[in-house]
C-alpha positions in Angstrom: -44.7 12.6 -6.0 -42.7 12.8 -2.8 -44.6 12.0 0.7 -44.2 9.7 3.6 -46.0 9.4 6.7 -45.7 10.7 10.7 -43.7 7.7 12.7 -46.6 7.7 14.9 -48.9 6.4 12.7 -45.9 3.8 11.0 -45.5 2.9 14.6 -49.0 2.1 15.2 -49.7 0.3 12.4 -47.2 -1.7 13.2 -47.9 -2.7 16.5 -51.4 -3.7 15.0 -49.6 -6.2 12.5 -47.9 -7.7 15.5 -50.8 -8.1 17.5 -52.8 -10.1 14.8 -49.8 -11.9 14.0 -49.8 -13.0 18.0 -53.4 -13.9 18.1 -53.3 -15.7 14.6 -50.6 -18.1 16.3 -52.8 -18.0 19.4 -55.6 -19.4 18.2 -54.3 -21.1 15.8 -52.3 -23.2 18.8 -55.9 -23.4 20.8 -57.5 -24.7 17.5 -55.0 -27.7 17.1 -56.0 -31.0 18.0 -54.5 -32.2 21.9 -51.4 -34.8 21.6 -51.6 -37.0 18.7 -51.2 -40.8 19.2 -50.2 -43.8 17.3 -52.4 -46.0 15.7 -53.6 -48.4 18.2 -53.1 -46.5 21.3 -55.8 -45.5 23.6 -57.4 -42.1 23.6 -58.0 -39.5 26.3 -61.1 -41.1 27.9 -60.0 -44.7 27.2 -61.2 -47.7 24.9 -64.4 -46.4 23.9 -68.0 -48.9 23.1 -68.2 -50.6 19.6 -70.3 -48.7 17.4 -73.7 -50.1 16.8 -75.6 -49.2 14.0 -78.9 -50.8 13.4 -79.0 -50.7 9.8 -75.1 -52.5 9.0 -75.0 -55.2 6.3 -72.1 -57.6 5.7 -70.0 -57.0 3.4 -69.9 -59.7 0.7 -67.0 -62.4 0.9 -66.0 -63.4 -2.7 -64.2 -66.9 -3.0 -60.6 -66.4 -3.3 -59.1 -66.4 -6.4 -57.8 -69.5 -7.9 -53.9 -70.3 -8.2 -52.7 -68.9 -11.8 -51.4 -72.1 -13.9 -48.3 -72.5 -14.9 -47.2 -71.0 -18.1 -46.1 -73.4 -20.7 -42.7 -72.6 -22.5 -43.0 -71.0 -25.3 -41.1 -73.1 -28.2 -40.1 -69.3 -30.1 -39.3 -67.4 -27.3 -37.1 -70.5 -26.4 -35.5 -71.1 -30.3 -35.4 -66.8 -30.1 -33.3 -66.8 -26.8 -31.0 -69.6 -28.1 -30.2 -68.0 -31.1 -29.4 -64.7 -29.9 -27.2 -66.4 -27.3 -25.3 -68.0 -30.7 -25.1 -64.5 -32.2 -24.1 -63.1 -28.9 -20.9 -65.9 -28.6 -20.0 -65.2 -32.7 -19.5 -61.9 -32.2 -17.7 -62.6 -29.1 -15.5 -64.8 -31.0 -15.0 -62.3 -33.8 -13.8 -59.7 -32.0 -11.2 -61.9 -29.8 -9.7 -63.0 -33.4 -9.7 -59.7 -34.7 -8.1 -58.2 -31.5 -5.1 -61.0 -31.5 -5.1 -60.3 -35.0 -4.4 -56.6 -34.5 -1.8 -57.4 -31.5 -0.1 -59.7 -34.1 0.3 -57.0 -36.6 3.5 -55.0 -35.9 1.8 -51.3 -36.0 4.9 -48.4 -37.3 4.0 -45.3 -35.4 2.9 -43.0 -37.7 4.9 -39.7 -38.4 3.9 -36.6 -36.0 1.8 -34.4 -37.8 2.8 -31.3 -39.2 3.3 -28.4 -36.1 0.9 -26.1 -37.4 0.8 -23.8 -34.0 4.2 -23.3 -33.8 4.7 -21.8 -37.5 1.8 -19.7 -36.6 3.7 -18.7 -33.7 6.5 -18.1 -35.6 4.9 -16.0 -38.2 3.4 -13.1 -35.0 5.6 -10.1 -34.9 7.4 -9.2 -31.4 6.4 -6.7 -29.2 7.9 -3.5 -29.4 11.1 -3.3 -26.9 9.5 0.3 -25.8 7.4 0.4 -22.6 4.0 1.2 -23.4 3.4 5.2 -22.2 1.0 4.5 -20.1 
């Protein structure tokens, strides 16, 4: 199913997409609020009355809060902290004396492995001297 339309009506319908597309920014421009302000700064007509309203109560004032108190130390967290610190400087220790222990050792470097790839390499067959024909 093959049709299409005249250019005259493609070019009128058109122009009616661009015309509600002017007057949506149009009014949408006229709807906005004037220039905006900061907070604190005076508006169009100036610093306006206080509101009054006949029926306003106070809000209630609670007492402030008192100061927290001072937390006491806590004897385990303390002896917890303390030993992990001992457990943290053993294993420091250890592994200082196991690394001069390992410099000390005189290390033989070990024989290269086996060269796998190149016997692999060895074992392809060579191209044929001919060109390829095509």
């Amino acid at each position: 199913m093959n049709w299409t339309m005249p250019p005259r009506i493609l070019q009128i319908v058109a122009v009616v997409i661009g015309l509600c597309a002017v007057a949506g920014f149009v009014g949408g421009l006229n709807a906005s609020a004037g220039r905006g302000r900061l907070p604190g700064e005076a508006g169009p007509g100036g610093i306006g009355a206080a509101l009054v309203a006949a029926d306003a109560r106070p809000v209630k004032v609670l007492p402030p809060l008192p100061p927290p108190a001072p937390l006491a130390p806590d004897p385990e967290a303390e002896a917890k902290a303390k030993a992990a610190a001992e457990a943290e400087k053993l294993k420091l220790a250890q592994a200082r004396t196991s690394e001069k222990a390992a410099a000390a050792k005189a290390v033989e470097p070990a024989a290269p492995p086996a060269d796998k790839v190149g016997d692999l390499l060895d074992a392809v067959t060579p191209p044929p001297a001919e060109d390829p024909p095509f």
